[in-house]
VMD Tcl script that draws the C-alpha trace (Angstrom):
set ca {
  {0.00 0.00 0.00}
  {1.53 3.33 -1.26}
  {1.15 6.03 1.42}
  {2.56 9.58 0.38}
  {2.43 13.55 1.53}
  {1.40 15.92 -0.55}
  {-0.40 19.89 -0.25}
  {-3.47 20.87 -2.26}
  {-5.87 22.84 -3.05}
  {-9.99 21.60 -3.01}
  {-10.66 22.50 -6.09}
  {-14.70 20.63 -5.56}
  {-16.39 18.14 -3.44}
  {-18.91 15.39 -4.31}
  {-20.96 13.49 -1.40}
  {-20.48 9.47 -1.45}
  {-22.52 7.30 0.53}
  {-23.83 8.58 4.05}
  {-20.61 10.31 5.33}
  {-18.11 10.20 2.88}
  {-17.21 12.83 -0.04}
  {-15.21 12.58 -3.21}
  {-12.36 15.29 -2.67}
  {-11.04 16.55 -5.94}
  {-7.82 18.26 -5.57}
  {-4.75 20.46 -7.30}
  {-1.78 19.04 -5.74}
  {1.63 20.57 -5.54}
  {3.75 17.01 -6.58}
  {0.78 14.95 -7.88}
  {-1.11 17.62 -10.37}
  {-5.11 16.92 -10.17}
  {-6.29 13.84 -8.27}
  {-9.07 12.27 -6.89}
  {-9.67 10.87 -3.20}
  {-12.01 9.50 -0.94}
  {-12.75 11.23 2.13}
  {-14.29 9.15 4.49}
  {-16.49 9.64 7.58}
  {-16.20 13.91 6.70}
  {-19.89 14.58 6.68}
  {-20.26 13.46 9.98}
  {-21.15 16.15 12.75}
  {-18.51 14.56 14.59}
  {-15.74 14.84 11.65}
  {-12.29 16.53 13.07}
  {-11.35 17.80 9.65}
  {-14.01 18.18 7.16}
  {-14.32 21.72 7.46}
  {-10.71 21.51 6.59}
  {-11.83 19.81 3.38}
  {-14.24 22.66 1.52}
  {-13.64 24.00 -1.60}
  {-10.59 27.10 -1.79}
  {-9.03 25.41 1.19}
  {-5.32 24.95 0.81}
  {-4.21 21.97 3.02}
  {-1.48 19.44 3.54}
  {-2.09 15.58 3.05}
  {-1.48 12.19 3.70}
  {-3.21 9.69 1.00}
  {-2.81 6.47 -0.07}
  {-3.00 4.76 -3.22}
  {-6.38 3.13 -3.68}
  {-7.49 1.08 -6.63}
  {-9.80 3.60 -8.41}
  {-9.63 6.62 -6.02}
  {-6.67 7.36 -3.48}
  {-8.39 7.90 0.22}
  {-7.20 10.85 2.44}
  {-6.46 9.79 6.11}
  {-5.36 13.15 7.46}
  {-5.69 17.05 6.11}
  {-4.21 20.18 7.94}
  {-5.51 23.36 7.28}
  {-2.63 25.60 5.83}
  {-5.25 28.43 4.73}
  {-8.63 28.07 5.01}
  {-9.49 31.07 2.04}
  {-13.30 30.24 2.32}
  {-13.14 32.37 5.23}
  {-12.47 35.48 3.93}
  {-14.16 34.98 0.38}
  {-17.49 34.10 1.44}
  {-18.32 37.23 2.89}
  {-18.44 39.52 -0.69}
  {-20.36 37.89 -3.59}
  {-17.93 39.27 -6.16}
  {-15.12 37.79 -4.33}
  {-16.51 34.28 -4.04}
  {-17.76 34.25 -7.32}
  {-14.24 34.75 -9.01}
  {-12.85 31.90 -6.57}
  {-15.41 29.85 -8.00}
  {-14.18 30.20 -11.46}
  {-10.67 29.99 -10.77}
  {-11.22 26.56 -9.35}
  {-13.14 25.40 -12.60}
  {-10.20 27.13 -14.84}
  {-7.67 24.95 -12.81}
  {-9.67 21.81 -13.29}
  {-9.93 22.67 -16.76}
  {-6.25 23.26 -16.81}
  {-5.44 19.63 -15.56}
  {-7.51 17.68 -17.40}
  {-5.13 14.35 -16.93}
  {-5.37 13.03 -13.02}
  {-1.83 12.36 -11.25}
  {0.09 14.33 -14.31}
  {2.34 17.06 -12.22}
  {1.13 20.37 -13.05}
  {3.09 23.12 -10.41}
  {3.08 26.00 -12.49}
  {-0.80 25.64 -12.43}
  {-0.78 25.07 -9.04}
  {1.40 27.83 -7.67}
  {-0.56 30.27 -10.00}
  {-4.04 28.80 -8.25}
  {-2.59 29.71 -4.59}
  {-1.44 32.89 -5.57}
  {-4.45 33.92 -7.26}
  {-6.22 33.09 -3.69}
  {-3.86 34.39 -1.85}
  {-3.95 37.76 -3.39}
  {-8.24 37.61 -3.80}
  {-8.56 36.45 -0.20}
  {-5.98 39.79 0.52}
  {-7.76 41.67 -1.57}
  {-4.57 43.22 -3.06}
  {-5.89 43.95 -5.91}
  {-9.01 43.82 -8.02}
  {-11.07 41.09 -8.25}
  {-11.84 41.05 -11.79}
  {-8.13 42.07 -12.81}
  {-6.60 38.73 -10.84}
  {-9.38 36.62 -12.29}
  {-8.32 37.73 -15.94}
  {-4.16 38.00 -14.78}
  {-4.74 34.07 -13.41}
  {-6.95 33.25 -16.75}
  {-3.88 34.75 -19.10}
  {-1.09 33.11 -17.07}
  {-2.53 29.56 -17.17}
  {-3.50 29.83 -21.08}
  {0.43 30.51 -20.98}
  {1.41 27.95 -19.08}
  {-0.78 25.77 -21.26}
  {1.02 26.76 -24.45}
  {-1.85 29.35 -25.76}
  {-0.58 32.65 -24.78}
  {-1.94 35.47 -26.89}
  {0.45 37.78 -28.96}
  {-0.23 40.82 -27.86}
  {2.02 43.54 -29.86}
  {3.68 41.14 -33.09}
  {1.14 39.67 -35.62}
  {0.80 36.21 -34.42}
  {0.73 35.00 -38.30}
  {3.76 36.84 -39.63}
  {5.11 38.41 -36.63}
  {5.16 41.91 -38.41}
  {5.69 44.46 -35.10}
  {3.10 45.91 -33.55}
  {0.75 47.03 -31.96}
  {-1.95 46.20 -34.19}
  {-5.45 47.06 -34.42}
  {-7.00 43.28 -34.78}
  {-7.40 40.30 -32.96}
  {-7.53 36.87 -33.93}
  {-9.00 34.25 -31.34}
  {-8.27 31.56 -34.37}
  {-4.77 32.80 -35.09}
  {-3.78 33.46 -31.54}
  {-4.10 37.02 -30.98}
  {-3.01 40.48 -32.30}
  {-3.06 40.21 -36.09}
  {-1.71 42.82 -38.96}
  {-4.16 44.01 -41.55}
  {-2.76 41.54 -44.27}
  {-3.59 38.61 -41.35}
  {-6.83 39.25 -39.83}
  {-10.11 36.73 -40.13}
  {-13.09 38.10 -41.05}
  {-14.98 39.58 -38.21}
  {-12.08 40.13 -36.50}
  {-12.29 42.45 -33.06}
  {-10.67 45.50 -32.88}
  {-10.16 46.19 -29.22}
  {-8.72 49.54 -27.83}
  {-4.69 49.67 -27.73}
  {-5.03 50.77 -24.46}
  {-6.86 46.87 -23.71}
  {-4.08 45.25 -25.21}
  {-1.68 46.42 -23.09}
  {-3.85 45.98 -20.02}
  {-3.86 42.53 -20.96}
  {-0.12 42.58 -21.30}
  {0.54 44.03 -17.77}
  {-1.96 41.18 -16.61}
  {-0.02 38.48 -17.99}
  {3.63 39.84 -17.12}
  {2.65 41.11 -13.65}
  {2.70 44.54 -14.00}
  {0.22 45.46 -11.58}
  {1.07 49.02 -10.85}
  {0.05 49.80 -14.78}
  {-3.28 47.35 -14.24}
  {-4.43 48.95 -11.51}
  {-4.04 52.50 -13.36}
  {-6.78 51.14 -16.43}
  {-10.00 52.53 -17.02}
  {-12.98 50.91 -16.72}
  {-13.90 50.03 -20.29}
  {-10.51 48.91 -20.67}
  {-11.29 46.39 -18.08}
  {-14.52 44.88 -19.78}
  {-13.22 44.98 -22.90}
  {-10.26 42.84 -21.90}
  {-12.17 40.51 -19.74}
  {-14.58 39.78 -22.77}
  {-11.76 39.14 -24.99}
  {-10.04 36.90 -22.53}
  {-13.10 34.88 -21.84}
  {-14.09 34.56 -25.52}
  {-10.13 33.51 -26.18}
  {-10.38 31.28 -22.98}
  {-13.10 29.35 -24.84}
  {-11.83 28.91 -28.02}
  {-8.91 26.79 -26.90}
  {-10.80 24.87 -23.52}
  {-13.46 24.11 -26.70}
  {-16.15 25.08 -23.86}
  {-17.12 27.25 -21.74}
  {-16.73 27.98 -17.80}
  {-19.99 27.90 -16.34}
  {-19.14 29.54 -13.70}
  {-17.66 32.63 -15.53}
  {-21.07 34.01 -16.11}
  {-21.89 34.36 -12.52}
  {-18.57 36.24 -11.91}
  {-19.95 40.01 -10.24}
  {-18.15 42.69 -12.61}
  {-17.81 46.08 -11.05}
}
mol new
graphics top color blue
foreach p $ca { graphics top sphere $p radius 0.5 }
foreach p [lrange $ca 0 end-1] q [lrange $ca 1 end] { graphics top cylinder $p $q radius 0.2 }
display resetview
């Protein structure tokens, strides 16, 4: 019987039986698992509060046949806490952990980068350090990155003729040159792409200085760019509180 450590983050929970739940999980050494969490629905449980979705805990799990079993959780940082008191707040959580499921859609394949992205995008909403909307799109941008599908956002993405340029391409993977572009092709604002490229290289002092319509612009493109390459969308995205 293979018993090993490991820290995660709930990403959802599923009831089983009377007492038990299904734990799904971003782990820092095992990527996205599956495991049993037995006896947690009890009144009586010592650590099932410790087990909620957002909660960021360290584990000890062994290797079951179908789904590994959990027999002990501490509570590094129990997020839920602070995010469940403002709508807006708990609403972005909630699509974060749907992007990171999305993310890691092979069980037991390592994933870090997607996992340390995940805690710091908590970290920072359950902080509030910056916007919530702004660390939503930031954390959306950086894991289409780490995934492979990071948007060009000042070079053509077809020729690579510099930019900026006035047309995006969700097809071609971005900013696109006249000679490029689809048909129907958006033309955001310049000032949007560059919001979009202080999101993704962490330049919050510049994100935190954009307008408004900048915002919703960007967050429309991201989401619409977001589906294109996850081939569906995240249900949860529409619920998300924009201010």
């Amino acid at each position: 019987m293979t018993v090993y450590r490991d820290k995660g983050v709930v990403l959802r929970t599923q009831k089983l039986g009377e007492a038990d739940r299904i734990i799904t999980l971003l782990t820092r050494e095992h990527g996205r698992i599956k495991a049993v969490a037995k006896g947690v629905r009890r009144t009586k449980s010592r650590w099932g509060a410790r087990l909620e979705p957002t909660s960021h805990v360290d584990l000890q799990l062994y290797a079951g046949k179908s789904l590994d079993i959990v027999t002990q959780a501490v509570g590094l940082d129990n997020y839920a806490d602070q995010l469940t008191e403002d709508y807006q707040r708990w609403t972005v959580a909630s699509a974060l952990l749907e992007a990171a499921e999305r993310f890691t859609s092979h069980e037991h394949e390592p994933a870090l980068q997607q996992y340390l992205l995940l805690v710091g995008a908590l970290k920072a909403l359950a902080s509030e350090s910056y916007d919530p909307s702004l660390i939503l799109d930031a954390y959306l941008l950086r894991s289409l990155a780490v995934a492979g599908y990071a948007p060009s956002l000042t070079a053509c993405s077809v020729c690579e003729k510099e930019g900026p340029h006035r047309f995006f391409s969700l097809v071609g993977g971005g900013s696109v040159c006249m000679n490029c572009k689809p048909s129907a092709a958006p033309t955001p604002q310049p000032e949007t792409l560059e919001l979009m490229s202080a999101l993704l290289t962490g330049d919050w002092a510049s994100a935190m200085e954009s307008e408004q319509r900048n915002r919703r612009e960007a967050s429309g493109l991201i989401a619409a760019y977001l589906q294109f390459h996850l081939e569906r969308d995240l249900r949860s995205l529409p619920l998300v509180e924009r201010v």
